[in-house]
C-alpha positions as CSV (number, residue, x, y, z in Angstrom):
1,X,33.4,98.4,-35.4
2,X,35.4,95.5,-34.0
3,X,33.2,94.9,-31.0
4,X,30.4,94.5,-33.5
5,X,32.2,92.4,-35.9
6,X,33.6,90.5,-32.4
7,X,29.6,90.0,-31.3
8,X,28.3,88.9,-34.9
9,X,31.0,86.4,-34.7
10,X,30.4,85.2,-31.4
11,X,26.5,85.0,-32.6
12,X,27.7,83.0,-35.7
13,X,29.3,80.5,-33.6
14,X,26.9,80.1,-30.9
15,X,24.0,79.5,-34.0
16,X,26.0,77.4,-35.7
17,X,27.0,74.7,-32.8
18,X,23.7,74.9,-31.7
19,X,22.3,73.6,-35.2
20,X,25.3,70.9,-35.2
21,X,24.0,70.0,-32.0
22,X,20.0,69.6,-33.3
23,X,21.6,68.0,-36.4
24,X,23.7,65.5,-34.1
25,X,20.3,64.7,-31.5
26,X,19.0,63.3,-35.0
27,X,21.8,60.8,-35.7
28,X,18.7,57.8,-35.5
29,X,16.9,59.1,-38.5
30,X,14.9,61.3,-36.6
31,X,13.2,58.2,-34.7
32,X,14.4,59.4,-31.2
33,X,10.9,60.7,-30.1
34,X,8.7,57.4,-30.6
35,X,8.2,54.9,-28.5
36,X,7.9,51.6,-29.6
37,X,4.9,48.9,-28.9
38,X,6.5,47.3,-26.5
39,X,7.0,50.6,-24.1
40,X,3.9,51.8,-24.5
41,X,2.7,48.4,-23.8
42,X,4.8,48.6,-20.6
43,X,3.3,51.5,-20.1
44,X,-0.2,50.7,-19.6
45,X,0.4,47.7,-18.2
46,X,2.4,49.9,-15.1
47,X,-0.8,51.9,-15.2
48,X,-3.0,49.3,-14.7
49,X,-0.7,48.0,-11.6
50,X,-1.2,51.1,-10.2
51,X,-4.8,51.3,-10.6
52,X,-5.2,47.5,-8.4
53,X,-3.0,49.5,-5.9
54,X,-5.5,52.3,-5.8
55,X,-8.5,49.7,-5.8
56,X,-6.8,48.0,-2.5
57,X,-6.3,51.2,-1.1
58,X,-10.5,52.1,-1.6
59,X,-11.3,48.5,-0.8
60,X,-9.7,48.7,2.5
61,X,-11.1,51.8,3.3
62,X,-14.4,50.1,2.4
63,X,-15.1,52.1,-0.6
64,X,-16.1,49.7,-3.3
65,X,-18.0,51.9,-5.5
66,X,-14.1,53.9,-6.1
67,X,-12.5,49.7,-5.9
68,X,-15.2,48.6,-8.6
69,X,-14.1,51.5,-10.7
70,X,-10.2,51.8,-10.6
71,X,-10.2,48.3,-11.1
72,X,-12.5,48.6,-14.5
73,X,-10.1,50.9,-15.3
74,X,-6.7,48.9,-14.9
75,X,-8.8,46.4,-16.9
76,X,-8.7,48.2,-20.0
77,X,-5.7,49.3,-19.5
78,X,-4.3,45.6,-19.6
79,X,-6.5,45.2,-22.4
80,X,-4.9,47.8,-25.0
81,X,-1.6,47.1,-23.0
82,X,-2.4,43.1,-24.4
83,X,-2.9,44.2,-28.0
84,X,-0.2,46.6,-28.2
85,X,2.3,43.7,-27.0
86,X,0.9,41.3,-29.8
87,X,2.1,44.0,-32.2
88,X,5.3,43.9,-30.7
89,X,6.0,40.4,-30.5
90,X,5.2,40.3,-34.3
91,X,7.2,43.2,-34.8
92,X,10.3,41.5,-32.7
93,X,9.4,37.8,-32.3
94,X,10.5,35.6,-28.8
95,X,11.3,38.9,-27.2
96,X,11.0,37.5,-23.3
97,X,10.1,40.4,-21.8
98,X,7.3,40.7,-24.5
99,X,6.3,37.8,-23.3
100,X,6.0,38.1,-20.0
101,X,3.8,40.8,-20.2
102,X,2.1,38.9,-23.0
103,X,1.8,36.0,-19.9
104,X,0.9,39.2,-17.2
105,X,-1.9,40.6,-19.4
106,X,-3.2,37.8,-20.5
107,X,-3.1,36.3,-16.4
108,X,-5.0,39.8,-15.4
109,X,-7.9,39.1,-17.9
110,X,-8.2,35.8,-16.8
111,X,-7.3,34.1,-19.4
112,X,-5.2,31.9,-17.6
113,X,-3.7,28.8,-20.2
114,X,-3.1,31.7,-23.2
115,X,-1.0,33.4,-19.9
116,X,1.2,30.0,-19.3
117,X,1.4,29.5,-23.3
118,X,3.4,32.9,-23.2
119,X,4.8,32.5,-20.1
120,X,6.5,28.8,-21.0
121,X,7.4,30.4,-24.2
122,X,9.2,33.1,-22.5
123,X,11.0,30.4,-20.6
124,X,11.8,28.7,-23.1
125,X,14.3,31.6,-25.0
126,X,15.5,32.2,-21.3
127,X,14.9,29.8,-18.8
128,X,16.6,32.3,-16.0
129,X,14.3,34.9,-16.5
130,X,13.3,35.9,-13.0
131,X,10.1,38.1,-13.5
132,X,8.9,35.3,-15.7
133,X,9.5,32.5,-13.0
134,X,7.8,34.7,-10.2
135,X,4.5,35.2,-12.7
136,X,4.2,31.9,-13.3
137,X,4.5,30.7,-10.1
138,X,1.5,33.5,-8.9
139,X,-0.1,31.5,-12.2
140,X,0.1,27.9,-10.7
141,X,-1.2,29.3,-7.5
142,X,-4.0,31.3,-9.2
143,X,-4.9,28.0,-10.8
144,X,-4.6,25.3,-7.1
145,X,-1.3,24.1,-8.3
146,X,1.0,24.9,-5.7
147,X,3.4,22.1,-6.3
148,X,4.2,23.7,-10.0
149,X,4.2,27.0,-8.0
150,X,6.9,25.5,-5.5
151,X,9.2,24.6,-8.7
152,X,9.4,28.0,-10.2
153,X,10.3,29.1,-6.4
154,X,13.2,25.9,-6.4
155,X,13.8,27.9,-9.9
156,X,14.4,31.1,-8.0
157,X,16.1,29.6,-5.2
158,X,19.6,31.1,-6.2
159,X,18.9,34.2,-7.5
160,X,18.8,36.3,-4.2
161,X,16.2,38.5,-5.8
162,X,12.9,40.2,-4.9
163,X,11.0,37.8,-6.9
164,X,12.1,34.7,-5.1
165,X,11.3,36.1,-1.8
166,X,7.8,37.3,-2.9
167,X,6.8,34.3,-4.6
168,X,8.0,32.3,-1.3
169,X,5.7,34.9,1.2
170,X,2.6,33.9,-1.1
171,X,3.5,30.2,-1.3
172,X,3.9,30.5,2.3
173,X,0.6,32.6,2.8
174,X,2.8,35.7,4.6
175,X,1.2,38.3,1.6
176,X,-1.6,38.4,-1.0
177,X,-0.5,38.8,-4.7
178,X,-0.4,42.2,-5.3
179,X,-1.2,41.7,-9.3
């Protein structure tokens, strides 16, 4: 009798703190499993970087057909990647990592002055912003204007960062832009 009673008890407690604990995982309103605009933007775009990779990888092995196709598909990718990120800046405006992928997106479908619109903007709520800096600097250089692309490097210049030192080997000519 009292190893049953023990053993419904035990079962009590066990099904009760695992229900506080289901309870307690919803403290958010129950929001915790959706991902906003901006991360599924993110998302894509990450998808779409790793698409060019794959696209390098065919073209250097001479296989454009594979190349012609990965690289279609990064484009789309950048494309819902660009419209989710509008949503998201309207959503939570002068967000400057929304903008720089605003700047990225826009930059990869070659639209290059609606990429330096959101990529000034994103500069100009923080003027630090590394990734930013870097983009726009691949920008000027995408665009012949090397001496804008040197003062985002100037920019960089104290940072000690990845971005500096890969905006610097393209300036330089040491590497191809990856993106």
């Amino acid at each position: 009798m009292f190893k049953k009673l023990y053993l419904l008890i035990v079962l009590f407690l066990l099904s009760g703190t695992s229900a506080f604990c289901a309870a307690g995982a919803q403290s958010d309103g129950g929001n915790e499993g959706k991902v906003s605009k901006y991360e599924k933007g993110h998302k894509l775009v990450l998808s779409g970087k790793y698409l060019e990779k794959k696209a390098n990888k065919f073209l250097r092995k001479g296989n454009t057909k594979k190349a012609k196709k990965n690289l279609s598909k990064a484009k789309d990718k950048y494309e819902k990647a660009f419209k989710l990120l509008l949503e998201a800046n309207k959503e939570n405006p002068n967000n400057p990592d929304t903008l720089n992928y605003l700047g990225f997106t826009s930059r990869k479908l070659d639209n290059f002055e609606e990429a330096e619109k959101y990529y000034l903007s994103g500069l100009s709520i923080k003027p630090n912003h590394e990734r930013i800096n870097q983009y726009l600097g691949e920008l000027y250089l995408n665009t012949d204007r090397k001496d804008k692309a040197i003062e985002q490097l100037n920019i960089l210049k104290s940072c000690n960062c990845k971005e500096y030192d890969q905006l610097n080997d393209l300036i330089e000519g040491k590497i191809v832009s990856k993106y």
